[in-house]
C-alpha positions as a Markdown table, in Angstrom:
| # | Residue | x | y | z |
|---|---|---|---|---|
| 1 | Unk | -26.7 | -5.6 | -14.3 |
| 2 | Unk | -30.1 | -6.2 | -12.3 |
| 3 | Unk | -31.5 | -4.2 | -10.1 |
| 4 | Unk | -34.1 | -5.8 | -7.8 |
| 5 | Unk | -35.6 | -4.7 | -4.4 |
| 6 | Unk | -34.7 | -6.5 | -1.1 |
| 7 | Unk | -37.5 | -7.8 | -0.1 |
| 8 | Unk | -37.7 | -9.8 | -3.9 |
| 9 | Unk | -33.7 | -11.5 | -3.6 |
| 10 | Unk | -35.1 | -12.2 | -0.1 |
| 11 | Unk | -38.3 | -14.2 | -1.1 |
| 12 | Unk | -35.8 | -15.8 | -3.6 |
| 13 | Unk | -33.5 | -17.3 | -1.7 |
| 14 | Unk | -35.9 | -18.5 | 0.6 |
| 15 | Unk | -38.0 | -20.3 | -2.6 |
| 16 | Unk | -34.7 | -21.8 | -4.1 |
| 17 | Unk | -31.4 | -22.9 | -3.8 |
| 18 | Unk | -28.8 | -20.1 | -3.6 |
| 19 | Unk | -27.3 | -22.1 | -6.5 |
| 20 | Unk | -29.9 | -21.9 | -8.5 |
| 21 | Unk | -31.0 | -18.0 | -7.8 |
| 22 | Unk | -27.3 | -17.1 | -8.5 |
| 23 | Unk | -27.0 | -19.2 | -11.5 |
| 24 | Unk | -30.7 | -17.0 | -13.1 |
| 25 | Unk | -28.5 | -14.0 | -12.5 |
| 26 | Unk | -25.1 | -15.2 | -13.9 |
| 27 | Unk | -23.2 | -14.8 | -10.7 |
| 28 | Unk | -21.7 | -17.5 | -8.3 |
| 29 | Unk | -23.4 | -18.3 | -4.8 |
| 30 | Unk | -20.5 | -16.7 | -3.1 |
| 31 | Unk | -21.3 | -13.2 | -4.6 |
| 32 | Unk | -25.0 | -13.6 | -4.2 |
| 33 | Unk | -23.9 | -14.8 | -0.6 |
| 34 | Unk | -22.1 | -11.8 | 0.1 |
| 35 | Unk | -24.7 | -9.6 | -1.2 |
| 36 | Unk | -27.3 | -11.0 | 0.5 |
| 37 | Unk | -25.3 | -10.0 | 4.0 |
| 38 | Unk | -24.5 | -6.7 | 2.5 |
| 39 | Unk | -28.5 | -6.0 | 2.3 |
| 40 | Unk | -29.0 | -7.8 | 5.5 |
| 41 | Unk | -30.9 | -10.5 | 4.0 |
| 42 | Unk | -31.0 | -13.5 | 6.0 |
| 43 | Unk | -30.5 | -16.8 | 3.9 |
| 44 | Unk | -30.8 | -20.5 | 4.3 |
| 45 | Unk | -28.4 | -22.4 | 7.0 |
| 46 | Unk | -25.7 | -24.9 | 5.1 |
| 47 | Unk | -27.8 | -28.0 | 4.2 |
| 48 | Unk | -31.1 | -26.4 | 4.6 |
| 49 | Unk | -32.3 | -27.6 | 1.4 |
| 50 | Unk | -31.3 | -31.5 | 1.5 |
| 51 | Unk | -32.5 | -31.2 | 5.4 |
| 52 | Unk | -36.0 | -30.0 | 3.7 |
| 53 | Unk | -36.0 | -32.1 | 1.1 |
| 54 | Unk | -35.5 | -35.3 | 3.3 |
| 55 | Unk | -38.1 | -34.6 | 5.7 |
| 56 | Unk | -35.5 | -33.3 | 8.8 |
| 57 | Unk | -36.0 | -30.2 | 11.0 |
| 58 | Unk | -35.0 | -26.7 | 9.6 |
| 59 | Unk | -34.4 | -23.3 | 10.7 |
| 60 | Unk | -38.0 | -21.6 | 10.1 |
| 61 | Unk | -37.7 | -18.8 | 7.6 |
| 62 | Unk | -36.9 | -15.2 | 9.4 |
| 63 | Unk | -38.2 | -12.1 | 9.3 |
| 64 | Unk | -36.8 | -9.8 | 6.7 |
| 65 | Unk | -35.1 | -7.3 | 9.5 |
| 66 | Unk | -36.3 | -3.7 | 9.2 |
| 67 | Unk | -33.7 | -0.8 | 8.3 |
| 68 | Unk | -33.4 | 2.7 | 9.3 |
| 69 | Unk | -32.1 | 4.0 | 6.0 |
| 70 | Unk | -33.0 | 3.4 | 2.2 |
| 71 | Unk | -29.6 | 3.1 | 0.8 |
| 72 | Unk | -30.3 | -1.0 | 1.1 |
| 73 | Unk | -33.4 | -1.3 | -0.7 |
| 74 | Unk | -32.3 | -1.9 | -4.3 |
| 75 | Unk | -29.9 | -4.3 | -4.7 |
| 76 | Unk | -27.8 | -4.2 | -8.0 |
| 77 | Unk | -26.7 | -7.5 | -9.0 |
| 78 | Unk | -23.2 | -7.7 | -11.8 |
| 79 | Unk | -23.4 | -10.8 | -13.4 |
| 80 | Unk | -20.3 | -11.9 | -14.7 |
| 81 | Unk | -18.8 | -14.3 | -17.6 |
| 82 | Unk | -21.2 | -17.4 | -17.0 |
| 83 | Unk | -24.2 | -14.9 | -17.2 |
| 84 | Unk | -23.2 | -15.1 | -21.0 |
| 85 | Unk | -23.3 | -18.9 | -21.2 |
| 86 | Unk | -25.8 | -21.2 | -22.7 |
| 87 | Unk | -28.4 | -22.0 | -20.3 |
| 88 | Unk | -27.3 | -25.9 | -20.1 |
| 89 | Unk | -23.8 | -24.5 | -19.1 |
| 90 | Unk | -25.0 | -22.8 | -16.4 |
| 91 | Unk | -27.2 | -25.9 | -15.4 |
| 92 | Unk | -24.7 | -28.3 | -15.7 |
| 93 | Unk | -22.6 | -25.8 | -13.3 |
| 94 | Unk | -25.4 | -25.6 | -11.1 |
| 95 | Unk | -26.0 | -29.1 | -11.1 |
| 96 | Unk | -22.1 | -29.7 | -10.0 |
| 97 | Unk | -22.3 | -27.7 | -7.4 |
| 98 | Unk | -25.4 | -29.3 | -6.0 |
| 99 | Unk | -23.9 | -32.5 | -6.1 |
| 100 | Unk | -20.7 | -31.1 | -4.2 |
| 101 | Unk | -23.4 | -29.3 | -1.6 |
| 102 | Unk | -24.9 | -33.8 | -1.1 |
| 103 | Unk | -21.4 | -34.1 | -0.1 |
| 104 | Unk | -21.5 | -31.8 | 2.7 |
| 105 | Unk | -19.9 | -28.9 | 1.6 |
| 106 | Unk | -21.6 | -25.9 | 1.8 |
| 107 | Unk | -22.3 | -23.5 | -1.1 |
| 108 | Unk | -19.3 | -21.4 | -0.6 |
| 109 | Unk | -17.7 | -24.3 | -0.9 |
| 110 | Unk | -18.8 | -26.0 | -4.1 |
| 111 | Unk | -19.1 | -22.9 | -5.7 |
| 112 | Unk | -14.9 | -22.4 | -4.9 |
| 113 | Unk | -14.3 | -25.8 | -7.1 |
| 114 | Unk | -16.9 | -25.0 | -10.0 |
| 115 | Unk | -16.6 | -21.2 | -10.2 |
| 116 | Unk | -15.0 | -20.5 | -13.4 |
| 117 | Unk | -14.7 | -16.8 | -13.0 |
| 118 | Unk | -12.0 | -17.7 | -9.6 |
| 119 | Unk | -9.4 | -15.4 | -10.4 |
| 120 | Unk | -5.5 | -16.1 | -9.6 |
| 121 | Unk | -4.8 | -14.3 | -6.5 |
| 122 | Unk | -2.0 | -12.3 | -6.9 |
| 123 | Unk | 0.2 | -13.7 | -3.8 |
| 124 | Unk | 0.5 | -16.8 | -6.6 |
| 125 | Unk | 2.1 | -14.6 | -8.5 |
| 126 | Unk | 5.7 | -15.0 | -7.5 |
| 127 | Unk | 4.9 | -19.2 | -7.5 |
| 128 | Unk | 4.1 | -18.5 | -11.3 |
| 129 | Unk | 7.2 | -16.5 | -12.1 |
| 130 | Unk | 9.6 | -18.9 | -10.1 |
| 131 | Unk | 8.3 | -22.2 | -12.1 |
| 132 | Unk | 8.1 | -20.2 | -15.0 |
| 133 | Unk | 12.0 | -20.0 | -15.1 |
| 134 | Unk | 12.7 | -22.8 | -13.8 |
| 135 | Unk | 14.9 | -25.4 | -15.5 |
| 136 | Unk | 13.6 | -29.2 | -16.1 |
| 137 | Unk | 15.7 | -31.5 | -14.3 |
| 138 | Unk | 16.6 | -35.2 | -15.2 |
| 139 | Unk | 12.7 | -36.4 | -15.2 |
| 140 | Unk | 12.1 | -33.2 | -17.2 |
| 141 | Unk | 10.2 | -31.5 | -14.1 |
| 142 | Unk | 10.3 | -27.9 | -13.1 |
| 143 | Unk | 10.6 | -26.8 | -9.7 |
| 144 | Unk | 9.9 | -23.6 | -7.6 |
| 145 | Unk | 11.0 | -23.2 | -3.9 |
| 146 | Unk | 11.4 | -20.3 | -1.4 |
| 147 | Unk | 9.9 | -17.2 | 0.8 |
| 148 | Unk | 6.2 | -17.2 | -0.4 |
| 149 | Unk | 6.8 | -19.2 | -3.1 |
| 150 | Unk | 4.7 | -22.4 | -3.1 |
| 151 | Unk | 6.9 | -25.5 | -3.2 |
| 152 | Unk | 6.2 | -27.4 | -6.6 |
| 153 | Unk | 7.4 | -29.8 | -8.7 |
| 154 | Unk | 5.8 | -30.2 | -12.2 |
| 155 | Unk | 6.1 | -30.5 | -16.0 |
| 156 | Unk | 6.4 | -27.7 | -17.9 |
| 157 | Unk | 2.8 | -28.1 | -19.7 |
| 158 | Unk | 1.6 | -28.5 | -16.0 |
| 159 | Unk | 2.6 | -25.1 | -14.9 |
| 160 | Unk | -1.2 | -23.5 | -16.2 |
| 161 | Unk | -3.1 | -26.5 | -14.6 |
| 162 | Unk | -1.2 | -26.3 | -11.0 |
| 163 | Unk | -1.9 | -22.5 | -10.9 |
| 164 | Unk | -5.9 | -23.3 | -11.3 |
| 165 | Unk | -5.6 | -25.7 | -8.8 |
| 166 | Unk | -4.4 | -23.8 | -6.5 |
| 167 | Unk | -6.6 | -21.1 | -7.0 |
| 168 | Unk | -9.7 | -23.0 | -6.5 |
| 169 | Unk | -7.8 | -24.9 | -3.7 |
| 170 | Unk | -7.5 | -21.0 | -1.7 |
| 171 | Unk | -10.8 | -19.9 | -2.8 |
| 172 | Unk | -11.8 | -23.0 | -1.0 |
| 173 | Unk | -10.2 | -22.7 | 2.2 |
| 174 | Unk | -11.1 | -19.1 | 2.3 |
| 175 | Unk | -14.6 | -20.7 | 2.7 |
| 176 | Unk | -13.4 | -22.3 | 6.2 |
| 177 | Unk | -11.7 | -19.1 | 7.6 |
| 178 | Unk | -7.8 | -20.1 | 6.0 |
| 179 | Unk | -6.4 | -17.5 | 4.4 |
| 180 | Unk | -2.7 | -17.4 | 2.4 |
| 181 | Unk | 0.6 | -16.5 | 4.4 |
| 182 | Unk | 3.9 | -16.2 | 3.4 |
| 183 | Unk | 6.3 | -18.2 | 5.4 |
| 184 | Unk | 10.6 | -18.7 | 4.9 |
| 185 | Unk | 9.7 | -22.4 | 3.8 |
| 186 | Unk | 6.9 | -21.3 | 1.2 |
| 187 | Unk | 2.8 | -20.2 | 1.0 |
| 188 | Unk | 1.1 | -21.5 | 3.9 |
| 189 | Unk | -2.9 | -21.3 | 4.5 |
| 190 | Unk | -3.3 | -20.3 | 8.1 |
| 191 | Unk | -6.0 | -18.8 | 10.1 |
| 192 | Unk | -5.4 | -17.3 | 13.6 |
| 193 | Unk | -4.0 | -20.6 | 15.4 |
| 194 | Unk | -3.2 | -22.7 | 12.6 |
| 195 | Unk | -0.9 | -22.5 | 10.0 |
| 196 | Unk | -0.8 | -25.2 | 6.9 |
| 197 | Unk | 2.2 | -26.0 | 4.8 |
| 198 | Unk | 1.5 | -27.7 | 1.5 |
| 199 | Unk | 3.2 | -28.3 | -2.0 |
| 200 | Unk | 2.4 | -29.7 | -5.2 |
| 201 | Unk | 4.8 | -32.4 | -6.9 |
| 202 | Unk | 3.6 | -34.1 | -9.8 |
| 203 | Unk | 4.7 | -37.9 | -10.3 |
| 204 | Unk | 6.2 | -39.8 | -13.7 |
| 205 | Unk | 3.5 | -42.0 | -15.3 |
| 206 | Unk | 4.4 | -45.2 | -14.9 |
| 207 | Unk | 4.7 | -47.2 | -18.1 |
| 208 | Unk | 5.5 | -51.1 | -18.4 |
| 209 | Unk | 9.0 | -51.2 | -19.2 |
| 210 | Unk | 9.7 | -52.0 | -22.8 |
| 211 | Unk | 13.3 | -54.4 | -22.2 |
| 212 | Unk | 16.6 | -53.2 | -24.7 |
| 213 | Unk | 17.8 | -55.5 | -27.0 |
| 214 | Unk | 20.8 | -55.8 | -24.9 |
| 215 | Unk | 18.0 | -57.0 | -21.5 |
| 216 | Unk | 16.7 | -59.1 | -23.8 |
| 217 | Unk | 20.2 | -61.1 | -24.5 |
| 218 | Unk | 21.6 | -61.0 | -20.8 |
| 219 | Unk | 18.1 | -62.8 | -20.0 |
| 220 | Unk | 18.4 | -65.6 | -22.8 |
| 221 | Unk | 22.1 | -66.0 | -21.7 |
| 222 | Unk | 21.1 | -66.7 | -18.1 |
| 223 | Unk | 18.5 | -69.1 | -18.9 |
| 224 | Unk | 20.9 | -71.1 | -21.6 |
| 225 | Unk | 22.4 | -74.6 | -19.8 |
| 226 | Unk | 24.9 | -76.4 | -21.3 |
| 227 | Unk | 23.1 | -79.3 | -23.1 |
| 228 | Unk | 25.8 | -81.9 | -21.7 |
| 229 | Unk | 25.2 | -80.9 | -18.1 |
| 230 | Unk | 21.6 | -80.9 | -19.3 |
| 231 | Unk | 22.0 | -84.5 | -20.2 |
| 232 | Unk | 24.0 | -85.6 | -17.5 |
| 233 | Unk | 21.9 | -84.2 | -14.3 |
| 234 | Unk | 19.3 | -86.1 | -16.0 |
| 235 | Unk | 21.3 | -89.3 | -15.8 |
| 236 | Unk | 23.3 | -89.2 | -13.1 |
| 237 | Unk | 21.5 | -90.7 | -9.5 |
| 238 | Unk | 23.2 | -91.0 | -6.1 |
| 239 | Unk | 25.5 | -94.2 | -5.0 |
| 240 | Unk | 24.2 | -96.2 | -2.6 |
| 241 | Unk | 27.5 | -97.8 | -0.9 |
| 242 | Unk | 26.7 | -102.0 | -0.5 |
């Protein structure tokens, strides 16, 4: 754990990326985001730092508000799992999620797709059991279907790699105000007005189609002429009555 005053995180996020001070202190920039509004620490608009780093107009630096109490002074910091990992996993991470943030996402964002402490929210849970049991069909793919199940359609070593998906695809929307609801046709992600149906169905690899021997024959039987016919279409030329 670190334990830092206010006024220090605040002078850091104002000096760096939030990326970058949240990678020094093994959390993602959505925690340090959301601690940073706990304190009342104001923090760099979305974009600030490719605005400021290409010459544009930016949001001058705030004053550090004044509070009443002293309860907000400290602020401890858990870092989690990628606090433990070598320093050029963490940059590499970091260095993702900066060139997810070029691409107009915001840090909350990037940091949904790279984070690899996103846990499985539970309301997957019941998509998990349901392709869990499910039976492969023809194609040898699973399916799962019903109240706040997602739909899904996947192979059975799939099942592990659609659940992450998913995950980082709701920590994601989370980031633009969608949230998970459970509908009769499935899992939606809805905010007040909206509501989103989606599904996953994964697709057979196509393969060039290796021919039986029994294609193979039909094919040279069609293409066989009779050599007299053969002979004779060569020979024979219309009459010309006199």
């Amino acid at each position: 754990m670190h334990i830092i005053s206010r006024e220090e995180l605040y002078e850091q996020v104002w000096a760096r990326p939030m990326t970058k001070v949240a990678a020094d202190y093994g959390v993602t920039s959505t925690a340090l985001k959301k601690t940073c509004d706990r304190h009342k620490i104001p923090t760099p608009d979305r974009g600030y730092w490719a605005k400021l780093e290409h010459g544009k107009p930016v949001r001058k630096k705030p004053p550090l508000p004044t509070l009443t109490g002293t309860k907000l002074d400290q602020v401890h910091i858990n870092g989690g799992t990628s606090e433990r990992q070598s320093e050029e996993v963490r940059n590499a991470a970091t260095e993702v999620r900066e060139r997810l943030q070029s691409m107009n996402l915001d840090a909350a964002a990037a940091a949904a797709l790279t984070d690899p402490d996103v846990k499985e929210p539970s309301i997957l849970s019941a998509t998990r059991r349901a392709i869990s049991k499910g039976r492969p069909d023809t194609q040898g793919f699973k399916s799962s279907q019903g109240r706040g199940i997602v739909p899904l359609k996947i192979a059975p070593n799939s099942i592990d790699r659609a659940l992450q998906l998913l995950t980082r695809l709701f920590a994601l929307a989370e980031t633009e105000g969608y949230r998970p609801k459970i509908s009769d046709a499935g899992l939606d992600l809805a905010t007040e007005d909206v509501a989103i149906a989606f599904g996953v169905e994964e697709r057979p690899r196509k393969t060039p189609h290796e021919p039986t021997a029994a294609e193979l024959k039909r094919k040279d039987d069609n293409l066989l002429i009779p050599l007299d016919v053969a002979h004779l279409s060569g020979m024979i030329s219309p009459t010309v009555p006199i």
